[in-house]
N, C-alpha and C positions, 0 to 999 in steps of 0.2 A: 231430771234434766239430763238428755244427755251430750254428748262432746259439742254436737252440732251445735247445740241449742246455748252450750257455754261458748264457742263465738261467735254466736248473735248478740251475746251480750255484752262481751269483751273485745271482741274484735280478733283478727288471723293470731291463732298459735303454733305451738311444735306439740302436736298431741302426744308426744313421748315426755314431754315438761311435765303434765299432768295426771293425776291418779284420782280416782273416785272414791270417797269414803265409805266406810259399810252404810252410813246412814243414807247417802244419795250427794251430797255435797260435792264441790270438786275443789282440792287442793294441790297449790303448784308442788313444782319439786324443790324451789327456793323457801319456800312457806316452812314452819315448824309446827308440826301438831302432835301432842301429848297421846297415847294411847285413850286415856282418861276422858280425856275432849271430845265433845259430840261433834260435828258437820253433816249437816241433816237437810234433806229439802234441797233448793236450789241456792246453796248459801256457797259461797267463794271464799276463798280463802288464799291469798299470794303476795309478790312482791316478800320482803323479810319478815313478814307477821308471823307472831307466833299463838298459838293458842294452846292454853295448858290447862292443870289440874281439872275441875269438873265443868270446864267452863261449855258453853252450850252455844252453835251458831247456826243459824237454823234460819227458813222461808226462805227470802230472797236478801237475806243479809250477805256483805260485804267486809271482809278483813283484809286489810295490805298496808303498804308502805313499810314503816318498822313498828306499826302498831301491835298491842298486845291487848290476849282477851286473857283474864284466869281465875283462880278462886273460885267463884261457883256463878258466876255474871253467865247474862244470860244478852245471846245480839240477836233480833230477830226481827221480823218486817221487814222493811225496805232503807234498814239500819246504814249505814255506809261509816266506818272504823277505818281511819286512813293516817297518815303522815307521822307522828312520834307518839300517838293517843295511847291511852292506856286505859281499858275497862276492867272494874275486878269485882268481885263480889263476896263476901264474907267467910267463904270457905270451912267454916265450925262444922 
């Protein structure tokens, strides 16, 4: 996906707010993402969310508000991860 095509989804931004992940993802500049963390596909990632250790967000998934992905959880489809949520996955 690229810039355009994230505000069609989201609506007008400040293209200098955001940065594209190696995997294809886009994440704001507010957003927190782990080296670790995959953002992959057309998956979003903003607002205070943080995504860390091995955790995976990916297709047309959605992370924001103060929600958190980590551990080894996995967001994906048409997932939407919003408001104080908390995903995590077993990390062993």
């Amino acid at each position: 996906m690229n810039y355009t095509e994230l505000e069609q989804k989201i609506g007008k931004q400040t293209e200098s707010d955001w940065h594209q992940a190696s995997g294809g993802g886009w994440i704001h500049k507010d957003a927190k993402v782990e080296n670790e963390a995959n953002i992959r596909d057309n998956a979003i990632v903003m607002g205070n969310a943080q995504v860390y250790d091995d955790a995976w967000v990916y297709g047309d998934a959605r992370v924001s508000g103060n929600a958190r992905v980590f551990g080894d959880a996995k967001v994906s489809g048409n997932a939407v991860v919003s408001g104080n949520a908390k995903v995590s996955g077993n990390n062993e």
